[in-house]
C-alpha positions, 0 to 999 in steps of 0.5 A: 500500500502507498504510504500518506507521504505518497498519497498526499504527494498524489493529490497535490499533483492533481491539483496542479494539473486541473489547476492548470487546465482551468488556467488554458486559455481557449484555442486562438486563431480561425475556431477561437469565437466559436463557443460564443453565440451567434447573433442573427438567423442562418439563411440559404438561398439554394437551387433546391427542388421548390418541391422539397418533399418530393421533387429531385429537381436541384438545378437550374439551366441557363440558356445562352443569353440569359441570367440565373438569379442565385441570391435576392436577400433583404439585409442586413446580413453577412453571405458566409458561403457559395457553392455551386457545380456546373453540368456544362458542353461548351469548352472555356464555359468557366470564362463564358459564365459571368458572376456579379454581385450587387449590394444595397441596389447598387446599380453597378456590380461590386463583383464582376468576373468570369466565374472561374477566374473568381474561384482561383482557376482561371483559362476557362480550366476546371483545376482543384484549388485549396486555400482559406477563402476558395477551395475547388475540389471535384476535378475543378468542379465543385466551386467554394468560396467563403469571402464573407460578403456583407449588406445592409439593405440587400444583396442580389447575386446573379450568374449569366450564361454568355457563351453559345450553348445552354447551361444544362445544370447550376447546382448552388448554396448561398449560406448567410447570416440575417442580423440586427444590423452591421458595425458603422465602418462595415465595407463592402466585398468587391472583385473586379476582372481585367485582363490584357491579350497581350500585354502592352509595351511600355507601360506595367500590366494593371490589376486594380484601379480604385477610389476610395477608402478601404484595404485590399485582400487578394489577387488572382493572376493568369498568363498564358506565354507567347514565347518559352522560357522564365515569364515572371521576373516582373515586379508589383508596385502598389501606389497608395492614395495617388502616391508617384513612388510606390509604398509596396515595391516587390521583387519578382513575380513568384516572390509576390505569390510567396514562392521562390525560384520560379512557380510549380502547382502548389495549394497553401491557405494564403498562396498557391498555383492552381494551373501550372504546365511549365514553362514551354510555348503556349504554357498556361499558369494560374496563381493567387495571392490572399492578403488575408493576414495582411491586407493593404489598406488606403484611404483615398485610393489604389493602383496595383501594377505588375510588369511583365518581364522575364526571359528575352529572345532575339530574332535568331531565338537566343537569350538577350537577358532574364529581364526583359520586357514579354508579350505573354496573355495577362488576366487577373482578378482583383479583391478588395473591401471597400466603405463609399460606392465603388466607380463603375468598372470597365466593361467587360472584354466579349466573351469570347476575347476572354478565351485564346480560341473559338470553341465552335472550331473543335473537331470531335477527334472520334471524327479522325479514326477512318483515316487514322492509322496505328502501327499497334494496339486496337483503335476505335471510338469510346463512348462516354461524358466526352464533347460529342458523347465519345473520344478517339480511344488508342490502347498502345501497349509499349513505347514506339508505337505510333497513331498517325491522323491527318488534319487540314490547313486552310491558310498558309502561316502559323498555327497553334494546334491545340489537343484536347487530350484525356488523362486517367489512371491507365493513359502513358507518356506521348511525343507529338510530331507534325510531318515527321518533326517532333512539337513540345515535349513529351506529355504525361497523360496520367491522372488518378481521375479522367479528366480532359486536358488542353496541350497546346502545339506552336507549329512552324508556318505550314502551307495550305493542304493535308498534313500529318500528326503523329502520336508517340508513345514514349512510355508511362508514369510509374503510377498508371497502369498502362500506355493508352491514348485518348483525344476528345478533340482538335483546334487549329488556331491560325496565329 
């Protein structure tokens, strides 16, 4: 048996230790209001069967032309959460779809911009996406935003289809919270759309222009390259109430998204790449940056800018030096807060001027197989959730065999050729050769889902007539389960 000495010594132990748990304070950072108890009334605006009972209807379609009403609310209130999936044909549809947003009966939207450019994936891409206010799972289709949005009289929140085909189905939540009313100095969420087709010279690209007082939360930059090689050596500048010297001045491009020695597909709460295909030709790139712990605040005004400097060529294609000025594809979108009445935006490019090709020019790839030809493996047409309901399906088994389809060229010059390319779990590794010479690099064409994936092919100037495409199999991730082949569709895009 313990003696006294023991036991007494026993329970002196315990008394400290719940003495020092009562002394804990509770946990701090994003779940440290929790236990408090919430003000208000939680809301949802939904795309739920009016007849909830019975009804399995959870979506609504969008016709070209037309505008989906998400959210109609009377304040005041605080929208906490978005949600939405979207069942959808045309190529790019994530630029073609544009959401605005309207507070108190404004006339003119605080929120407007292509709907993926907005969740942090932008080219008109479905990409995952996983970060504090935007998370995008489901392969780039499954879009969440937790911004929080507040109002004081209303909000309306609407979608509108202006591409060519019809939506066939806009699943959404909208999750907010109806209070009392809103502190004095409550702002006002905005996000606005830019983008440059190319960049001009002389002058660095712009991501936000405001008047007014505020603090802005987060940029959303996408670029296509025209030219290969490093594109973001360029340095942000944030001019702060019509400052001529900038307050903020950065370092490089990567430096400003938190990274270092250039960019690669990361996701982190703050910053992250959500499209990154290197650093080739043609190569697409997505990245945000959120100033959540550190937003930039102004009282009178702001002018975000960027340059777009990187690697230079000369005529011959040889290096000039890393830090010269580029003609690459911007676009980006802007976030901020803001208390007085925004200034109009400036409209919008066409719909179609927001993507690099016309959707209407794709060939359905299963269109090739009469006149394609393999050196092995079966080749035939796979049904399924393709463009066209199908894809040209190759079942290659080993490296060195080929598929050879013709395409055709209307006018003499440059053209990008852009492969519609399916990725899965058992696809391998290809080269792609134009008449018998080899275009990019060889492409990894496996995914642990199927998913449709643009690889973009800058091709030599090409006389008008029949020419050659071939397909390669070079080998295969160590993680897919075999070497097949699969094209949704082709685009020839005169340059």
């Amino acid at each position: 048996m313990k003696s006294r000495l023991q036991r007494n010594a026993a329970i002196l132990v315990c008394l400290a230790l719940a003495g020092a748990a009562a002394a804990e304070p509770l946990p701090t950072g994003i779940f440290e209001d929790l236990p408090m108890l919430k003000a208000g009334r939680s809301m949802r605006s939904s795309s739920c069967d009016p007849d909830w009972h019975n009804g399995n209807g959870d979506a609504r379609p969008i016709p070209p032309g037309a505008s989906l009403i998400i959210a109609d609310l009377e304040g005041p209130g605080v929208i906490r959460h978005i949600w939405n999936t979207i069942a959808a044909n045309e190529l790019g549809y994530s630029r073609l779809l544009v959401l605005r947003m309207y507070w108190d009966g404004e006339e003119y939207p605080s929120v407007e911009c292509p709907i993926g450019d907005f969740f942090a994936v932008g080219h008109g891409l479905d990409y995952p996406c996983t970060s504090q206010p935007v998370r995008v799972s489901s392969d780039g289709r499954a879009r969440n935003c937790y911004w929080p949005m507040p109002f004081r009289k209303s909000a309306r929140i609407t979608v509108t289809n202006e591409g060519r085909e019809r939506i066939n189905a806009f699943y959404y939540y909208v999750d907010w919270q109806q209070l009392p009313k809103l502190p004095r100095k409550t702002a006002y969420f905005h996000a606005a759309y830019r983008q440059a087709f190319p960049t001009a010279s002389a002058s660095n690209y712009l991501i936000a222009d405001i008047r007014g007082r505020g603090h802005y939360v987060g940029t959303v930059l996408s670029v296509r390259q025209h030219q290969a090689s490093w594109w973001g050596e360029g340095d942000d500048f944030f001019y702060i109430d019509g400052e001529e010297e900038p307050s903020l001045r950065g370092t490089g491009s990567e430096d400003y998204f938190c990274d270092a020695w250039g960019l690669r597909e990361i996701d982190g709460p703050y910053y992250g790449v959500t499209v990154f295909e290197g650093y080739g030709e043609l190569s697409q790139t997505t990245c945000y940056r959120w100033h959540i712990p550190d937003p930039v605040t102004f009282s009178e005004s702001l002018r975000v800018e960027i340059e777009h400097k990187g690697v230079g060529h000369d005529a011959n294609g040889e290096v000039i030096s890393g830090f010269e000025e580029r003609a690459d594809d911007f676009s980006s979108v802007a976030f901020w807060y803001q208390l007085e009445p925004h200034q109009p935006f400036e409209p919008l490019p066409p719909a179609y001027n927001r993507l690099y090709f016309d959707p209407a020019t794709i060939q359905e790839a299963e269109g090739l197989i009469p006149e394609a030809k393999v050196s092995e493996g079966a080749l035939h047409k796979q049904e399924g959730a393709w463009s066209g309901g199908a894809q040209l399906f190759w079942q290659a088994e080993q490296p060195n065999q080929t598929l050879t389809m013709p395409f055709e060229v209307r006018a003499a010059g440059g053209h990008t050729l852009l492969l519609l390319a399916t990725h899965s779990w058992d696809y391998g590794t290809f080269q792609f050769a134009v008449d018998g010479v080899d275009t990019g690099r060889p492409v990894d064409l496996y995914s642990q889902s199927i998913v449709v994936r643009q690889t973009a092919l800058r091709l030599p100037d090409l006389a008008p007539g029949r020419h050659t495409l071939t397909v390669r199999n070079v080998g295969k991730n160590g993680a897919s389960d075999g070497c097949y082949f699969g094209l949704d569709g082709i685009v020839l895009v005169k340059e």
